[in-house]
Each structure stands twice: as structure tokens, then as C-alpha cells.
Steps between C-alpha positions, in 0.01 A plus 500: 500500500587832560278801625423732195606855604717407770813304335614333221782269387753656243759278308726287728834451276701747587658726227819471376590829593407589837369845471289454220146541575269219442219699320216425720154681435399770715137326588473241789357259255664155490763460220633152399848386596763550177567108504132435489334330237487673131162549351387188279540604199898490588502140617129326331430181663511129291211509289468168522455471851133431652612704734618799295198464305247488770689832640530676131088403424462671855722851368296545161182470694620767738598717237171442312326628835751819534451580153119541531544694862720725303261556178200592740653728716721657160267786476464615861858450504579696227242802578597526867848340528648902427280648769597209758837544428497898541323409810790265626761779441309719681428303792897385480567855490303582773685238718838590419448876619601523890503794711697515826234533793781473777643833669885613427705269724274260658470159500284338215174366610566119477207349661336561120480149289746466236439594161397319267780549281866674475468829491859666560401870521274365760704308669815738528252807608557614868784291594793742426381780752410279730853345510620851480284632801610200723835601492660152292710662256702680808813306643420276740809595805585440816425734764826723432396516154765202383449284287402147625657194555380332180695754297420773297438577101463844363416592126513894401279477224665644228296837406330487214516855326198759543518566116172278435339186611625168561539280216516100496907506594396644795232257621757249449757672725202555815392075377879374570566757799176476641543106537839505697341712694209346625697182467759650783208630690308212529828269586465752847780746400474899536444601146527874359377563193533890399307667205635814348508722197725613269523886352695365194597863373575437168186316423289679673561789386504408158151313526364829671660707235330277244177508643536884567546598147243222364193639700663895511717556223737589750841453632661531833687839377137626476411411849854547712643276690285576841159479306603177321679315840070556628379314142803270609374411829154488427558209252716375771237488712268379226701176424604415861177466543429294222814290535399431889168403411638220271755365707244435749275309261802340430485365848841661626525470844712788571523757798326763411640715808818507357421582142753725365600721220817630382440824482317498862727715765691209720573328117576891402752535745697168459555639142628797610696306749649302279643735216648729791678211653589322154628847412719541779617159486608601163299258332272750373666775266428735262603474149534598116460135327280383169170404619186361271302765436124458424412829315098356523461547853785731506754330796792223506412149568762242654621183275226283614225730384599484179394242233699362194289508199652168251573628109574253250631782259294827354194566713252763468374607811269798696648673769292661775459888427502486150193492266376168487568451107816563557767192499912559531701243396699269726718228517722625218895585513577862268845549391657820459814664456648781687794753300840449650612881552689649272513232268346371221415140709210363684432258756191243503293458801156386556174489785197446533421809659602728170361783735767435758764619258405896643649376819856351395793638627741227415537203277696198624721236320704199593866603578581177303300567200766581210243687312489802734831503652575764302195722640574455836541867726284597176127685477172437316291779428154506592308660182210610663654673829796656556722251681807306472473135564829348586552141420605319788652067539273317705580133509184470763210678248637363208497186314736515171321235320109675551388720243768807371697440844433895554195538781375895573492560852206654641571520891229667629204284304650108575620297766794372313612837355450641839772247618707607180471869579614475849825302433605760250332829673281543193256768485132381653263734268126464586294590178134374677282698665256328733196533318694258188600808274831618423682764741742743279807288529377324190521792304280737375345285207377273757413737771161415639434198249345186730726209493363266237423767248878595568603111400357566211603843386906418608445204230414752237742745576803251523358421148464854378915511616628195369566358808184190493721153383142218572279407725478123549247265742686469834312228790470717781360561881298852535433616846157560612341663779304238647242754667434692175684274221717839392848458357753537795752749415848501698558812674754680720295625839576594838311250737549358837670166460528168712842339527389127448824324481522458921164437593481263248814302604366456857170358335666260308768344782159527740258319250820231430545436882104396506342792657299491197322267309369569162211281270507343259854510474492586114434876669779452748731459231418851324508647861883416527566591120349864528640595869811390384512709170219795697607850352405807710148635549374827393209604744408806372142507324367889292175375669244734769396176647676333745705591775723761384897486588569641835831679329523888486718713246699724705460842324784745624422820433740688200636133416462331164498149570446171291157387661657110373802492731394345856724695685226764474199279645433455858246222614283525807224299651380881569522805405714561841688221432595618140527860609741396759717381278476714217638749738757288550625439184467900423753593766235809577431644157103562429286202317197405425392155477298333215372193511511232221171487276610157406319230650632108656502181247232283664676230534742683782201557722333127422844386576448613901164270506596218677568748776389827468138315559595401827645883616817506372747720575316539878562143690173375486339220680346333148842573382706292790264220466394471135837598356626353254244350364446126407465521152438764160298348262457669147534456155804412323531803269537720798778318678769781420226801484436421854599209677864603444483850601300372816834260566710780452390796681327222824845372528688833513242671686375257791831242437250236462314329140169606511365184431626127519343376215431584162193370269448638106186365364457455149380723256113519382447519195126401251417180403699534174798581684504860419613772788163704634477774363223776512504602085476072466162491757666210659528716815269355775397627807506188788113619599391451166585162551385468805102646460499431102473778251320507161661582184359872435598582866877405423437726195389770698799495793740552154356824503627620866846461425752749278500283175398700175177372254763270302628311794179468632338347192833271474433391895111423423610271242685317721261483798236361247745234370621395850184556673198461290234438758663773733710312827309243712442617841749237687563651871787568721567158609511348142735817400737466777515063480555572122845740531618294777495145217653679267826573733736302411814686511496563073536868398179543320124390546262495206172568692157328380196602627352206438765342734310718767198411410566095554624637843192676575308139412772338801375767733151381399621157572607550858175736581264212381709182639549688845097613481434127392713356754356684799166336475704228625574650809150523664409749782598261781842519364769615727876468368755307738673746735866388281533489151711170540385125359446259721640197345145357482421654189377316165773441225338812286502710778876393559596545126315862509694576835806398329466696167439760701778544696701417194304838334588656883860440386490575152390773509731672775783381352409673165391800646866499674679472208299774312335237217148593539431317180557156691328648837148588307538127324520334826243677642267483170550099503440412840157696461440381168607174484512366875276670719158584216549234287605179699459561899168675455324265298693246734325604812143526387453114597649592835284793607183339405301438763534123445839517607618469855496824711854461552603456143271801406657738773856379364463551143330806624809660720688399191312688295507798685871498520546453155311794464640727717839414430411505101388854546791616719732290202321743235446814722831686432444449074089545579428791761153512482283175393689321763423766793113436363561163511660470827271689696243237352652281706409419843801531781709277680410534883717754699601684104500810520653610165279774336684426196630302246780726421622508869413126509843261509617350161535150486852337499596179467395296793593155586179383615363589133759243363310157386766364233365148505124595521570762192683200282230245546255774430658626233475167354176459523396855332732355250255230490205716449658737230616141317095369566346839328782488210328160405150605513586799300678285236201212485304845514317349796307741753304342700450160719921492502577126674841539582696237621916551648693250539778531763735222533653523857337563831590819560398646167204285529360655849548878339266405280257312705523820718450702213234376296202721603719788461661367149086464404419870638775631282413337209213639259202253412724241707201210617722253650890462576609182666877363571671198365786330628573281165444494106212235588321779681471707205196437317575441065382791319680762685726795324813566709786725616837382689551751774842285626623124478250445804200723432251534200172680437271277302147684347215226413417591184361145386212502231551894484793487209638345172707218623624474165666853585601445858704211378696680241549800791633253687709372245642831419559557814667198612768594190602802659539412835680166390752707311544745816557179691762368240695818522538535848642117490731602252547767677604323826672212291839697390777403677619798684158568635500440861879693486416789312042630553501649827297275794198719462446459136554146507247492779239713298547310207447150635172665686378600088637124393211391800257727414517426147471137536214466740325758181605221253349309726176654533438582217550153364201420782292766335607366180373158543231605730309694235569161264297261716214772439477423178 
């Protein structure tokens, strides 16, 4: 029997897929096996039976007695059940709240008795400072500061912006990171793991902004730019904060000396490095090109920070800036016509952007097209400006067979026209101003007029002329902002550009000669599309935060110049510097120097992280031994955001990839599948998870963000549909093992809390099996000096040993090839399934203290190991319960290690490997799970007589071996005993083939309906008589031995065998249960 409080058995069948949790309740109460017996009612014994009626006469009379308990205590019950139960909430209530006794950074007092339960915020207290204070997370070097011998691996943590707190993406990010790294640590190599921050201008500022006006009623404007950079940096400061707080609950195990941010001064200056050198490398320039411009937050965005919104034809939609009632129309083509000067004719053309039409300066036709031959050299005329549009052949822009054939040309408001206007030197007419209203160049009538109200008013007035022909549903892609979710409008700027086209070459023949290795390869294959087809990079943001260019407009006194041509910009990495060569490029006439107010994209100083954390440009001694680094993990959706520019600017600036190795993650999204989102309340922060929060508190954190009194009420719904009872309080190490099964290499992850909450019930597991198991190893109990078998061992302790070693192995070689999914499986079963619920209900015989001291102190020592190496196994996916855990345990003589996570992980060792001693185990736990199937389907118990019949010697002496073991294992077992023949088994007996020369057989005589048994048999005997039948078809067609492969043929003459010595059982069983009768 097992000790109530200590450890329990859980279900042994394993599931059919791996990482699904077997639903085990939280308690340390003993829970019945799966395959045990159903309740009564589900299988009622013969009525007829003496037997079954002795047993049912017994029930009723039981019954009667419970029945009268239960109507004398009714009342009490029912007056003070309430209060007790009030009283059992509190009292679990009290238990569950812990307070942290032990001092920042030292060692956790562990001479205190174990708990009596799991208690993860308990159990992860005090450990992280500790670990921090003793210096672990630090690379471990040589004396010159190399790395050593074993190798190195180095992460830079990819730096999670400072625009809020961490969300559940992130936790999976540290969870997968966080494992490699204490994975490489532990396998003795030096590890560097660097945390850092990210400025992330754009969002930033636009969540400062946000809150700024929310809380104020102001804007930046109000403030200027030096009062709002302080509100700027004090939310900086304020998240940071937050954000380093969570990754260390998160258990990150990063070097907190060498935390960095990108707008620090060293990471400053390799920005400012970098455009002055890009610049005069010429890859850096300054030009006049269409950007996307984001009138909401009022700067240009590059391609990949812009979202296309799907139409399926006319659409009404908001638009940021406008009065919320208001909806424009979308996703519809308008068709117009344009006078042909000085005639009487017109030409057709249509958009979707009727507003654009203030902009043409040209309208374009096929030089084939017969139906406008005759205009060609010709002009439109614009009614609503004064200007002459000529009508140019394009075979390029124009498609003869779309639409009218005729397409207005509007080159300084679209890519495509912008192509169309340069190859004919069109005129590029800007009619935007920057704040989304119409500049004068659209004419007076539409002077001032915001954007969308101008859509609508140039529909009217080309109606009011006679110039509107239809407007017709047209499928569509609209470009969104995918900060602010504005309309992107295309528009000619002067910005600082990056020439892609060469660095991007370099990264492809580099990545294509191996120097970089990219999973899953689904993302390798968009890496090579985009670099292939990249377009040049506009990295100018109309932002205050960030690092603002280091380029100066060279101002020459009594000059006009055109502040867009680059010939008039000097760049510096100082004022000296840019001074220097202003004067230069003056030839000695005065200037004065002014200094862009545009800021950096982000991405161009994140793109320096690999190495600007380690001191780059100066030649650093992190940066000649930690350089490159081993390997940039990340999600997918950020592989060209950043991983690419990282590529591109690490190769051209330190001629080296910044990383070997790529990893994207997959994308989180809710349990329904649907992307977090804040306005949805699916958003979760990891510590909720990890310390449990109830439903009014999610409520309440809705109200610190920037979302108005509609979204909120929309994101409360939610939380109270997905999270009724609030989120369970699951802990760090359930969190973390969690992420890690669900990595798989797919490109999305529908997260379950639920799923983290069976996970949390594992951790329980492992806490009460290791807390059970150590009662086993009594104070006199010193572990051998080598954790190494000695060959003397039992057969369970070899089979343990064995699966084991195979876990050892597993679960390296998944960690190696990135499948963590796989890795947490192996890890989970040998736990689950090998060490809790077979070897340490095994060994309970053998540490009696009947048994012999020597067979106590072996299954002892192989205890312990199994222990400590099961703990080291989970340590990289479980940080803190297994540090608990393993400082529970007593050390080897001459250890040491003050840690498990500085402790070495176990590999596959040769003197682990028991192949023969794991097979004839195996088959005798197949034994055991074929002994419990049959009491559970003669829904037997108790006083199990189980009787196996092996056939030769070998198989026979296993058993005789095994048969105290096979009884220990077995629930309600009373006797098992081995028989060498048919003759041996007693009549009466239910019964299970395991091969041709084993069977299980269950004494169930005078305990069923024979009447039954003989008809299972029956039915039984038809089906595996027609299996038989086909396989001797099967192996009787004429080209068999020519054409089934060896193996097969083998296999299926072992399921011929196996089938007949079942036919031949059950015939026993059959005619056994007769002579009962």
C-alpha cells in the first residue's frame, strides 16, 4: 500500500500522444489505475452465483448501514457543513500564503522539513538571487578570459521593447532560450547569456503619447521635445524595471553585468559609428523617394511596418483622427473621365483613391492600344486645377485588356506611378501635408480639407461637372499602420536611405555556403525569397525618441539651397568631425551647421546587438571571445524586421555573421486560435500565470493601459469567457515546461491554460515522489563515491538504469536539434512512467528492512542516482523545483557542486546500457499491465491470484525472478505463482496472450457467469481465427517470399505465432470454464 500524503500511483498506459497530460489530481490521495476495474454497476456479477449472491446480500446490507449513518448525521451536516467548509477555505488559504524569510542573495535555509505540499511560489522564492549573488550566470573562462575547452554558447537575448510589460510570447522566448542555456552550461561549456532593452521609438513614443494625452489632455507639442524625452525616460525607467523583474521570475539566467540598452552610450556610439561609415561607404545616402507615411503618429514607416488590411469589395471603415461615427468607404474602384483639350472627347480612367486625382500629372495608355493611338503627344485637362496632363504609352503600367486601358498617373502618391513618372520625367506634385490635409497644390476648393472628407467632396464635384461614369465593388489590399492602424498614404520625402541590394547579396552567398543555419526551414525559405527581392531602407523616423541622425545640413550663408539634395549634408561622429568637413566641402565660405531633428528607425540600432553588447566598434575582450554568437533565437514574424538587418549590417561591419544559427519560434496565440490582443483581453502577463490572478484583478490591470471604455468593456467580456474563475496560480516551472512541449517547429501555438495547469500537477508529482522516495534513504545513507552500476544490481534497478540513460540520450539529442517538444516528452516519461510509477513502487520490497543490507544499499544508490540525474534531466525546462529538490538530497563524498545548474548533465553512458535486462523487464511490466487489464475487465480488486505461464527457460527464470516484484506492482494482487505448462494453470482462469510463449492467466473461478466467459471466448476466438487465416493467405500467394521484404515476412510470421498460441488459449479458457459447469 502506499503512504497517504507522500505518493501515489497515476495511470500506467501511456497516452497516445506523448505530451498530453494525464489529468492527475492535485491531492496526494491514492487514485485508481485507468485499466482498473469499473464500478459494478458497469460489469454486475451472475446472479445466480452463490457466490455473487453471498457478495450482493453483503452490498445491500452495507448500504442499509450507510444510509442510516447518513440520515442521523443529515442535520448536523446540513447546519454546519457551510461553516466547516468556510473554515476549510480559510485554513487552505492560510496555507497557500508564503512569505520569503531568507535575505536577498543567500542561500535558502534547507535544513527545514519539506512541506507538506507543492507550493511553487514557495518553492521558487530565494533561489534566483542567490544564483545571481554566487556569480553562476557569469561565463565560466579560463584564466585569460577564453573560453574553455568544452566550447562555448552565447545567446543575446533579443530585447524585448520598454513600451510595457512582458506578455506570454515573451515568456516563451526566455522558456526556449533559457533551456539551451542552462543546457550548454551544465554540459561544462562557458555560457553568456546577455539581457538588454529595447527603446523601440516608434512605439514608445506612441504608447507615451497615448498615455500622455489620456491622463493630461495633452500632446507632446504642448510639452516640447526636452520636457517630453524626461516623461519618455521616466516610463523607460518605469518598464525596465518592470520587464526585469519578470524575466527573473521567469527564471532567466542571464548576466546581469552586462545588461544593455540601445540607447545606453557604448550602444549610442556604434549607431553613430555605423551611419558615418555606411555613409561613406556609400551605402548610406540621402534621398527624395515615396515613403509610407503614417499621418497618426506623424513619421514614415518602412515596408515591414506596415499591415495589409483584406477587402472583399465595399467596406466601411474608421480611420484614426476622425470622429468615431464617421466611416469612408473602401474597397471600391470610381471611374471618371478626364476632357481631352480642345476637343469635344474624353478619356475613362478609374481608382480607388478618387482623391488622388488632385495629384495627376499624366495619364498613361498602351502604345498598342488602337483606341488611343490617335491621342498620343495629346493632353487631358484637369477640371479642378490648372494643369495639362499629357497622355503618355506605357507598355509597363498598362494592361490593354483592364478596365478603359487609360490609367491617371499620380507620381508622387504610388509606387507604381512613381516608376511611371520617372521613365517619362513627369511632374512629382505633392498635394499632402503631414498632418493628412491637403497642401495648395490641390487647388483652392480643397485647400485645407483632411484627406477622407476630400475623397468624398472630389466625388461630388466630378458629379456636379459631368465627369463621374460609376463606382463599382473592386477586392482590394488597404495599407495600415500597424502601430496606430491609420491608412498609409504614399509620399515623396527626403530621408536617409540604405542601399540593400549589396549587403544583401553577401548574406545570401554567406547563408548558402553554410555559415548560417536557419529553423525550421519553412522560415529559411522566406529568408532567401525577401533578400533576394529586398528593396532599399528608409531610416529616417519624424520621431524625438531615439537616437537622432548624426547628419548636419550645411547652411552657407547667402545660399538658397534644396535642404533634400545630399550634397549639402555632412555626417560626423562629432561635431568636430562634421565641422571639419563641412569646411571642407565649403571651400572657406561661412556656415552654420544644423543638425537633423529626425530620429533612427529602431531596427538600425537593434541591428548592431549581437555586437554592440559586447563593445563594438572598440576591440573588446567579450567581443574577441563571444563574437559571433552561437545562435539568435526569436520569433518568426521578426525574421526580416531584425534578424536580417542584424545579417546585413554584422557582415559588412565586423566581416563576420553575427550568429551561426537561427531559431523562429512559433507564434502564441489564445486557446481559440485568435492572435493576443489587448482590446480581445486575451493578453496575459507570464506572472499572472505564474502566482494566479482572480478575475476582477485581470479586470482591473485593463484599466492601466491606453484602451478607451469600449475596448475595455469588449476585453472584460473576453477575460470572463476565457477565464471565469480568474487564472490558476501554476508557477515558473510549470510555465516554462509548458512553452518548451509546445515547440515543435509549427508557426503558431494555441495556448491553454489549463495545459499549464496539468503541468503544475507534474511538478506536484516530482515534489511528492522525490519527498516520498527520500524516506527511503535513511540517515545512515551515504551515496557511492561514482555514480556508475556495478553489474550486481537487481533486474529493476538495471531496467531503471537503462531507461535512464536512454532519457540521458533522448533528451540531448532533442535539445540538439532544437525539438523541445520531444526533449520535455522524454523527460516527462521517464519520471512519469519509469522512475514514480514502476521503479519506485519496485524498490519498496528492497529497502525494507527485511531485505538484505546489501540489496537495500543497492536499490538505495540507485535511487539516488535516478534522482539526481532525473533532476539534472528536468533542470534546464524546471529551474527551480529541481534546485529545491536537489539540495534535498544528500552528496556524493568528495562533491562539491553548490549547484544543480553548475552540476554536469547526463549523457549517454555505456555503463547505463542494460539492453537484455530492459527486454526481459519490459516483458514482465508487460505482464503486469496484461494482469491488471483482466482484473479490471472481471472488475476484480482485490485477492488477484495471478498465474504466468512462460514456456522456455529463459522466459521462465524472469519470471521466477520477478514474481515478488510482478505482486508489489500489482493492486489487491494476493498471490502470483509461475507455470511452465497449460496443466499448471488452474480451470477457471480469464486470460491474455502476451506472445506465442507467455500468457497472463487471472483466477476468476466461482466469481463470474461462465455462461458469459464462454461466449467471450467464443467471440474472441472468431476474430483472432480470422486474423490467423489472413496472414496464411497472406503468406500463401505465390510471389510472396520474392516480392514482401525479409522484415515483413519476419513480423508477420511472429503475428501468425502469436495469434495461434491466442487461439490456443483461449480455446483452454474456453473449455476450462465448461468443466465448471
Amino acid at each position: 500500500m502506499l503512504r497517504r500524503g507522500w505518493y501515489r500511483f497515476i495511470p500506467l498506459s501511456r497516452p497516445s500522444r506523448p505530451i498530453q497530460l494525464v489529468r492527475f489530481m492535485a491531492d496526494t490521495s491514492v487514485t485508481p489505475a485507468a485499466t482498473e476495474a469499473p464500478t459494478p454497476a458497469d460489469n454486475a456479477p451472475n446472479p445466480n452465483s452463490k457466490n455473487a449472491a453471498r457478495k450482493e446480500a453483503k452490498r445491500l446490507e452495507k448500504e442499509a448501514k450507510l444510509a442510516a449513518k447518513s440520515a442521523k448525521i443529515g442535520a448536523a451536516a446540513g447546519a454546519g457543513g457551510e461553516k466547516k467548509q468556510k473554515e476549510k477555505k480559510e485554513k487552505k488559504d492560510e496555507e497557500t500564503l508564503f512569505v520569503n524569510s531568507t535575505p536577498s542573495g543567500h542561500k535558502k535555509d534547507m535544513t527545514q522539513p519539506m512541506s507538506s505540499g507543492y507550493d511553487p511560489i514557495a518553492i521558487e522564492s530565494a533561489w534566483y538571487d542567490w544564483w545571481d549573488a554566487q556569480g553562476f550566470f557569469a561565463p565560466q573562462t579560463q584564466p585569460d578570459g577564453s573560453p574553455k575547452p568544452e566550447g562555448k554558447f552565447v545567446i543575446p537575448s533579443p530585447p524585448p521593447n520598454v513600451t510595457g510589460s512582458l506578455h506570454i510570447g515573451h515568456a516563451l522566448t526566455v522558456a526556449i532560450q533559457d533551456t539551451l542555456i542552462r543546457w550548454n552550461r551544465m554540459l561544462g561549456k562557458t555560457t553568456l547569456f546577455v539581457p538588454g532593452f529595447d527603446h523601440a521609438g516608434i512605439s514608445t513614443q506612441s504608447v507615451v503619447e497615448k498615455r500622455l494625452y489620456k491622463t493630461t489632455g495633452q500632446t507632446r507639442h504642448d510639452l516640447g521635445r526636452e520636457k517630453f524625452l524626461e516623461t519618455v525616460w521616466a516610463w523607460r525607467n518605469d518598464y525596465q524595471g518592470r520587464i526585469t523583474s519578470q524575466l527573473k521570475r521567469l527564471g532567466g539566467s542571464y548576466d546581469w553585468t552586462r545588461v544593455a540598452f540601445t540607447m545606453d552610450d557604448n550602444l549610442s556610439k556604434a549607431v553613430v559609428e555605423t551611419f558615418c561609415k555606411l555613409h561613406e561607404d556609400g551605402i548610406i545616402y540621402r534621398g527624395t523617394r515615396l515613403v509610407n507615411w503614417c499621418v497618426r503618429l506623424n513619421t514614415t514607416l518602412s515596408n515591414l511596418e506596415v499591415d495589409q488590411k483584406q477587402l472583399t469589395g465595399r467596406t466601411l471603415l474608421n480611420v484614426p483622427g476622425y470622429d468615431a461615427k464617421e466611416k469612408f468607404e473602401f474597397g471600391v474602384i470610381t471611374s471618371f473621365a478626364y476632357p481631352i483639350e480642345n476637343s469635344d472627347e474624353k478619356i475613362i480612367v478609374a481608382t480607388t483613391r478618387p482623391e488622388t486625382m488632385l495629384g495627376d500629372t499624366a495619364i498613361a495608355v498602351h502604345p498598342d492600344d488602337p483606341r488611343y493611338k490617335h491621342l498620343h503627344g495629346k493632353f487631358a485637362v484637369h477640371p479642378f486645377v490648372e494643369r495639362r496632363l499629357p497622355i503618355v504609352t506605357d507598355a509597363e503600367a498598362v494592361d490593354m485588356e483592364f478596365g478603359t486601358g487609360a490609367v491617371k498617373i499620380t507620381p508622387a502618391h504610388d509606387q507604381n506611378d512613381y516608376e511611371v513618372g520617372q521613365r517619362h520625367s513627369l511632374e512629382f506634385i505633392n498635394i499632402l501635408n503631414d498632418d493628412g490635409t491637403f497642401n495648395a497644390n490641390a487647388g483652392e476648393s480643397f485647400k485645407g480639407i483632411k484627406r477622407f472628407h476630400a475623397r468624398v467632396k472630389v466625388v461630388q464635384a466630378l458629379k456636379d461637372a459631368g465627369l463621374y461614369i460609376e463606382s463599382n465593388d473592386n477586392p482590394m489590399q488597404i495599407p495600415l499602420c500597424a502601430k496606430s492602424g491609420d491608412v498609409i498614404e504614399p509620399v515623396l520625402k527626403a530621408q536617409w536611405w540604405v542601399n540593400c541590394k549589396p549587403l544583401a547579396e553577401e548574406a545570401v552567398k554567406r547563408t548558402r555556403a553554410g555559415e548560417l543555419v536557419i529553423n525550421p526551414k519553412t522560415s529559411e525559405a522566406e529568408w532567401f525569397r525577401w533578400l533576394e527581392s529586398i528593396q532599399d531602407w528608409c531610416i529616417s523616423r519624424q520621431l524625438w525618441w531615439g537616437h537622432r541622425c548624426p547628419a548636419y545640413f550645411v547652411r552657407i550663408e547667402g545660399e538658397e539651397q534644396d535642404r533634400s539634395d545630399g550634397k549639402n549634408w555632412v555626417v560626423g561622429r562629432t561635431l568636430e568631425e562634421a565641422t571639419a568637413r563641412a569646411t571642407e566641402v565649403t571651400g572657406g565660405a561661412k556656415f552654420t551647421l544644423e543638425q537633423d531633428e529626425d530620429v533612427l528607425d529602431t531596427w538600425f540600432s537593434s541591428g548592431l546587438w549581437p555586437f554592440s553588447i559586447l563593445g563594438w566598434p572598440e576591440k573588446t575582450s567579450d567581443l574577441e571571445h563571444f563574437y559571433p554568437a552561437s545562435m539568435l533565437e526569436t520569433g518568426w514574424d521578426i525574421i526580416f524586421f531584425w534578424i536580417a538587418r542584424m545579417v546585413l549590417l554584422g557582415v559588412k561591419l565586423t566581416g563576420r555573421m553575427p550568429f551561426s544559427e537561427v531559431f523562429c519560434h512559433a507564434m502564441i496565440r489564445d486557446a481559440h486560435g485568435r492572435k493576443m490582443s489587448k482590446s480581445l483581453g486575451n493578453v496575459i502577463d507570464p506572472v499572472d500565470v505564474i502566482q494566479g490572478l482572480t478575475l476582477e484583478k485581470l479586470h482591473e490591470k485593463l484599466l492601466e493601459g491606453n484602451l478607451d471604455e469600449k475596448e475595455i468593456s469588449k476585453a472584460k467580456q473576453g477575460q470572463k469567457k476565457d477565464f471565469p474563475k480568474g487564472i490558476p496560480q501554476c508557477g515558473t516551472d510549470a510555465l516554462r515546461f509548458t512553452l518548451c512541449a509546445y515547440t515543435s517547429g509549427g508557426r503558431d501555438i494555441n495556448l491553454e491554460i489549463l495545459r499549464v495547469e496539468g503541468y503544475r500537477k507534474f511538478c506536484n508529482k516530482i515534489f511528492n515522489a522525490t519527498k516520498f522516495a527520500m524516506l527511503k534513504l535513511d540517515e545512515t545513507f551515504v551515496p557511492v563515491p561514482v555514480a556508475k552500476p556495478t553489474g550486481k544490481e537487481s533486474l529493476v534497478e538495471k531496467w531503471i538504469f537503462h531507461k535512464l540513460n536512454a532519457a540521458a540520450e533522448e533528451v540531448n539529442k532533442h535539445l540538439t536539434d532544437r525539438n523541445f517538444m520531444l526533449a520535455t516528452t522524454a523527460v516527462y516519461n521517464f519520471w512519469l512512467y519509469e522512475l514514480c510509477d514502476v521503479y519506485i513502487e519496485a524498490m519498496k520490497p528492497m529497502t525494507d528492512e527485511s531485505a538484505s543490507l546489501e540489496t537495500r544499499r543497492s536499490a538505495q544508490n540507485t535511487l539516488y542516482t535516478c534522482l539526481d540525474h532525473g533532476l539534472r534531466l528536468l533542470h534546464p525546462f524546471m529551474p527551480f523545483v529541481t534546485e529545491e529538490l536537489w539540495q534535498r538530497l544528500p552528496r556524493r563524498p568528495n562533491d562539491p557542486t553548490p549547484s544543480i545548474m553548475v552540476a554536469s548533465f547526463p549523457v549517454s553512458d555505456a555503463a547505463f546500457v542494460f539492453e537484455k535486462e530492459e527486454k526481459e523487464f519490459d516483458l514482465v511490466f508487460n505482464s503486469i499491465r496484461t494482469g491488471r487489464s483482466l482484473a479490471a475487465q472481471y472488475n476484480l480488486q482485490s485477492d488477484l491470484q495471478l498465474f504466468f505461464l512462460a514456456q522456455t527457460d529463459a522466459e521462465a527464470a524472469v519470471f521466477e525472478s520477478q514474481l515478488p516484484t510482478i505482486a508489489t506492482l500489482t493492486k489487491g494482487c494476493k498471490s502470483t505463482r509461475l507455470a511452465r505448462s497449460a496443466q499448471d494453470v488452474p480451470t477457471g482462469c480469464g486470460s491474455a496472450v502476451l506472445m506465442p510463449t507467455v500468457s497472463v492467466h487471472l483466477l476468476v473461478r466461482g466469481l463470474v457467469d461462465l455462461d458469459a466467459e464462454i461466449a467471450k471466448c467464443e467471440k474472441k476466438l472468431a476474430v483472432a481465427r480470422l486474423a490467423a487465416d489472413k496472414l496464411r493467405t497472406l503468406a500463401a500467394v505465390a510471389d510472396y517470399e520474392a516480392t514482401v521484404p525479409a522484415g515483413v515476412r519476419a513480423g508477420n510470421a511472429e503475428k501468425l505465432r502469436t495469434h495461434e498460441a491466442e487461439i490456443a488459449n483461449l480455446e483452454l479458457s474456453k473449455a476450462s470454464f465448461a468443466e465448471l459447469k
